[in-house]
C-alpha positions as CSV (number, residue, x, y, z in Angstrom):
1,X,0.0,0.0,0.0
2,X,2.0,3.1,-1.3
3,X,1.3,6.5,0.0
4,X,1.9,9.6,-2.2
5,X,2.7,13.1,-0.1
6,X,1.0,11.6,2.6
7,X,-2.6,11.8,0.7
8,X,-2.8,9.8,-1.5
9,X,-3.2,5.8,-0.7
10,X,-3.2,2.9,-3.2
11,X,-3.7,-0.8,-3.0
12,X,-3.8,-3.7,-4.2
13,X,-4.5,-6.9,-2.9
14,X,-5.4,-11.0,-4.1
15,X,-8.1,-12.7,-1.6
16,X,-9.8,-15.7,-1.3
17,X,-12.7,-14.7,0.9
18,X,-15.6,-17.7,0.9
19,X,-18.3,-17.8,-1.8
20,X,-22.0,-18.0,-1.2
21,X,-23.3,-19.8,-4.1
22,X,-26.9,-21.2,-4.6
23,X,-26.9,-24.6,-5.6
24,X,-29.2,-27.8,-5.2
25,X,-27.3,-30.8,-6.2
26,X,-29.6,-31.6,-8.7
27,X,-29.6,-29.1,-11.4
28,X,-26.4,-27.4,-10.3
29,X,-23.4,-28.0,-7.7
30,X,-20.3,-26.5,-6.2
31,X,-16.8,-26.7,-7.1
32,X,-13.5,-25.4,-6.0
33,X,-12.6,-21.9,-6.3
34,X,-9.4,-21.9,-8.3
35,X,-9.0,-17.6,-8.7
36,X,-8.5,-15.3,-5.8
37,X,-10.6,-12.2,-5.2
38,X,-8.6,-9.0,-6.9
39,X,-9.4,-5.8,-4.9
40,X,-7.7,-2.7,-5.4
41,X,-8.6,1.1,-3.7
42,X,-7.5,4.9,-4.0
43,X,-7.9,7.0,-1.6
44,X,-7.2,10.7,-0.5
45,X,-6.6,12.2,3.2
46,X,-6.8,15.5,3.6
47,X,-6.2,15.3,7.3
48,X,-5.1,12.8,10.0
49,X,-8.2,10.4,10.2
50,X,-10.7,12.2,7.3
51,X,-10.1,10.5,4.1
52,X,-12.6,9.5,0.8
53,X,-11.6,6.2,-0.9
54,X,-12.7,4.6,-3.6
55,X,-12.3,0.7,-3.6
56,X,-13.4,-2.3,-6.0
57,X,-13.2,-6.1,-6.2
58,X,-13.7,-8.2,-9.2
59,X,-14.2,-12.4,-8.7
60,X,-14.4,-15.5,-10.5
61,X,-18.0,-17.6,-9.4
62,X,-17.4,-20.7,-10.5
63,X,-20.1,-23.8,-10.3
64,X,-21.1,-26.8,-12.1
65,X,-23.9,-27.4,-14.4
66,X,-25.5,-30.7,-13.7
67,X,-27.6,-30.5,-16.4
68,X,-24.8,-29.7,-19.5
69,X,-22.2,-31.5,-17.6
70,X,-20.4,-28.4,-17.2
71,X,-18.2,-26.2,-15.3
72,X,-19.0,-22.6,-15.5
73,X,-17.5,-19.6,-14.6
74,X,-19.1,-16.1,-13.8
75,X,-17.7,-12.7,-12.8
76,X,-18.9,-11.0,-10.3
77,X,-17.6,-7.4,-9.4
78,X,-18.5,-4.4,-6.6
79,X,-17.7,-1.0,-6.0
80,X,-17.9,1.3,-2.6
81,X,-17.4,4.8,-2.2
82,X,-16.5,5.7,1.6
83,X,-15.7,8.6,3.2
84,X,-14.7,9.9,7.2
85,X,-15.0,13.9,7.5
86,X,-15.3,15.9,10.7
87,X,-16.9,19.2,9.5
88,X,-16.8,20.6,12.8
89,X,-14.1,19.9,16.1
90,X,-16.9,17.3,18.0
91,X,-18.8,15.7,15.0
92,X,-17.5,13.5,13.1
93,X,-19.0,11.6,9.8
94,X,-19.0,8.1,8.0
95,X,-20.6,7.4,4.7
96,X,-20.5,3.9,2.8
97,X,-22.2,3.4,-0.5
98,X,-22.1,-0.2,-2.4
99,X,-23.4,-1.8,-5.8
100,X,-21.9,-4.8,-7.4
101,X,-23.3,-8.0,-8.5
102,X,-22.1,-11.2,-6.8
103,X,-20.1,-9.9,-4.3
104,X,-23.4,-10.2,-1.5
105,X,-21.0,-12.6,0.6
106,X,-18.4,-9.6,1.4
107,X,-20.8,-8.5,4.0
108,X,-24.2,-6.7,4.8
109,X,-27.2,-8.5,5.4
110,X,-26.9,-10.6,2.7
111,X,-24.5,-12.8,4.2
112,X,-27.0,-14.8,6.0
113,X,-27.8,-16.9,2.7
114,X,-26.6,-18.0,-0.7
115,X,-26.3,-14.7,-2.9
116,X,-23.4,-14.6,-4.9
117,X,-25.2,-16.9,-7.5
118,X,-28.7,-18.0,-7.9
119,X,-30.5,-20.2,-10.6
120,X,-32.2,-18.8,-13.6
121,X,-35.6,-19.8,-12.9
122,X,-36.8,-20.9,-16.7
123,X,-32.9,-22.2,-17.5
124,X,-32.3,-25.2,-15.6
125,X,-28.7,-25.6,-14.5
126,X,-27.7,-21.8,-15.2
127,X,-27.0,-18.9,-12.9
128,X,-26.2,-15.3,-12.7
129,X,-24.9,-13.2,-10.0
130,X,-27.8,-10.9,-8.7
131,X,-27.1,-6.6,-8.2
132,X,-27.1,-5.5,-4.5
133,X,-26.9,-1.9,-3.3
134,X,-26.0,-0.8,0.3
135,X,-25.5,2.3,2.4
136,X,-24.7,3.5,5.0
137,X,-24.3,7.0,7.3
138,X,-23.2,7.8,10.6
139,X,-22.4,10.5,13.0
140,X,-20.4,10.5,15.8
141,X,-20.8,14.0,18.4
142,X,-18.4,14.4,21.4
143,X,-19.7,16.3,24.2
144,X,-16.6,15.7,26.0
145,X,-13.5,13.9,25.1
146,X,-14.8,10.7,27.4
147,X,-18.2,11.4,26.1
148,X,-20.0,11.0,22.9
149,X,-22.9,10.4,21.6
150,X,-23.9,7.9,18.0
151,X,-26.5,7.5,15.1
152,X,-26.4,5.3,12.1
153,X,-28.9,4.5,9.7
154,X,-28.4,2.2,6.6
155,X,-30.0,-0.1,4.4
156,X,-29.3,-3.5,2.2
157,X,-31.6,-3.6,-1.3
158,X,-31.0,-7.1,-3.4
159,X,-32.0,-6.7,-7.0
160,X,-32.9,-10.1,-7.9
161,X,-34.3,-11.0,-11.2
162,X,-38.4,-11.9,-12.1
163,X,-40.0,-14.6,-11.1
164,X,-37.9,-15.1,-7.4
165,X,-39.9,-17.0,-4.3
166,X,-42.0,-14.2,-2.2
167,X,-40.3,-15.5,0.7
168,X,-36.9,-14.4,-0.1
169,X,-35.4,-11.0,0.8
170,X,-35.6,-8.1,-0.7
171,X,-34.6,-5.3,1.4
172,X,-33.3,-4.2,4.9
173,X,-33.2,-1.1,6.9
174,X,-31.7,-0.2,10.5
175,X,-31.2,2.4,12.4
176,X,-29.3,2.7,16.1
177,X,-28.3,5.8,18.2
178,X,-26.1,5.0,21.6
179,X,-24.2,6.5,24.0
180,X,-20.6,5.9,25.8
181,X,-18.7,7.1,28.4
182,X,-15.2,6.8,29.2
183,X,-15.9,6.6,33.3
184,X,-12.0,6.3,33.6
185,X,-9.5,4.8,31.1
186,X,-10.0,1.3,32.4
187,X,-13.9,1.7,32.6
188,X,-16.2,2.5,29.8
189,X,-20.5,2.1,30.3
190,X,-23.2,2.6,27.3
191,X,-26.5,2.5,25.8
192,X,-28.1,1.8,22.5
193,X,-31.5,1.7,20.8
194,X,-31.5,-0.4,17.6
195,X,-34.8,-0.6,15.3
196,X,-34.6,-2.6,12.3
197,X,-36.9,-3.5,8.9
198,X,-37.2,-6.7,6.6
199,X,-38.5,-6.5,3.6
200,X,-39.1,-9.6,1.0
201,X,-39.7,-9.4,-2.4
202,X,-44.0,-10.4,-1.7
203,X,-43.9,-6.9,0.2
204,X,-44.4,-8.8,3.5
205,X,-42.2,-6.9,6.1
206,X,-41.2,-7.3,10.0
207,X,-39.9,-5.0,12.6
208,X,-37.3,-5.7,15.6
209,X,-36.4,-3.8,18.2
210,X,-33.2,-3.9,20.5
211,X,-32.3,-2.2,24.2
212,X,-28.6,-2.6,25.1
213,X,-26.4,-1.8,27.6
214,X,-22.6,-2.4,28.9
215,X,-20.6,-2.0,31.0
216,X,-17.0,-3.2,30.8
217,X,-13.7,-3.3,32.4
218,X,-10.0,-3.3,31.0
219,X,-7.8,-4.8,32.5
């Protein structure tokens, strides 16, 4: 990772993160991954800890068709803008947006199923890589150096094809705000509200909401 004048950052980087693909074992099935995850990112700093970056991946999704007798390979591909500022001495801000296709196993929501790849309802034994989009912003305001004070909002959205189950999701929202104090520098308490939305692609949605506290020690 090079850095330029002490602004500018660049990357590079082969991975080989685990895959999240959709098969059945009858009409499809898994094989080996045999090409890394490329990822690369730019990104400027203006001052200590405020910085916008750019960053992308590109991937191989490789699976088998049972019905060809096939291996076949797809590419899947995301980009994410992101960005720390603090327009004023106490508040500072984070902003994260993502879109790719097949890259729903790098984190969000979507990693609690099989969304890199997904059948092709009326092809049997195909698959593409569905589009997601993601943000999310935060704010951070200190009232005092050992105090400070949260709230995030952000939301998942997975762009699947036609003619998907009802059941399966199709968007997610959240939103927290908290609270922590540095008691001493051994001893930090705090507080947070969460709410949170599901969406699926029938329109049928849920709520959740969350009341935490802690209280913790360093030792």
């Amino acid at each position: 990772m090079p850095v330029v004048k002490n602004k500018w950052y660049f990357a590079v980087s082969a991975e080989t993160p685990s895959k999240s693909i959709d098969t059945d074992d009858r009409m499809t099935a898994s094989v080996k991954n045999w090409m890394p995850d490329f990822a690369a990112f730019v990104q400027y700093e203006w001052a200590r800890g405020q910085h916008i970056r750019i960053a992308g991946i590109a991937r191989t999704l490789s699976y088998r068709n049972l019905v060809s007798g096939s291996n076949c390979n797809k590419v899947g591909w995301g980009v994410q803008l992101s960005s720390v500022a603090r327009p004023l001495r106490e508040l500072t801000s984070y902003l994260t947006v993502s879109y790719g296709k097949g890259h729903e196993s790098l984190g969000g929501d979507l990693l609690i199923g099989n969304h890199d790849l997904v059948a092709i309802t009326d092809r049997p034994g195909e698959m593409y890589a569905p589009a997601a989009f993601g943000w999310c912003l935060g704010l951070q305001y200190n009232f005092r150096p050992n105090l400070f004070m949260c709230v995030s909002a952000s939301e998942s959205h997975y762009l699947l094809r036609d003619g998907a189950s009802p059941d399966e999701y199709r968007r997610g929202l959240f939103a927290a705000v908290n609270v922590f104090w540095n008691m001493t520098p051994r001893i930090q308490v705090g507080a947070e509200f969460d709410l949170g939305r599901r969406e699926n692609i029938s329109g049928e949605h849920r709520y959740a909401k969350r009341v935490g506290a802690v209280c913790q020690f360093s030792f």
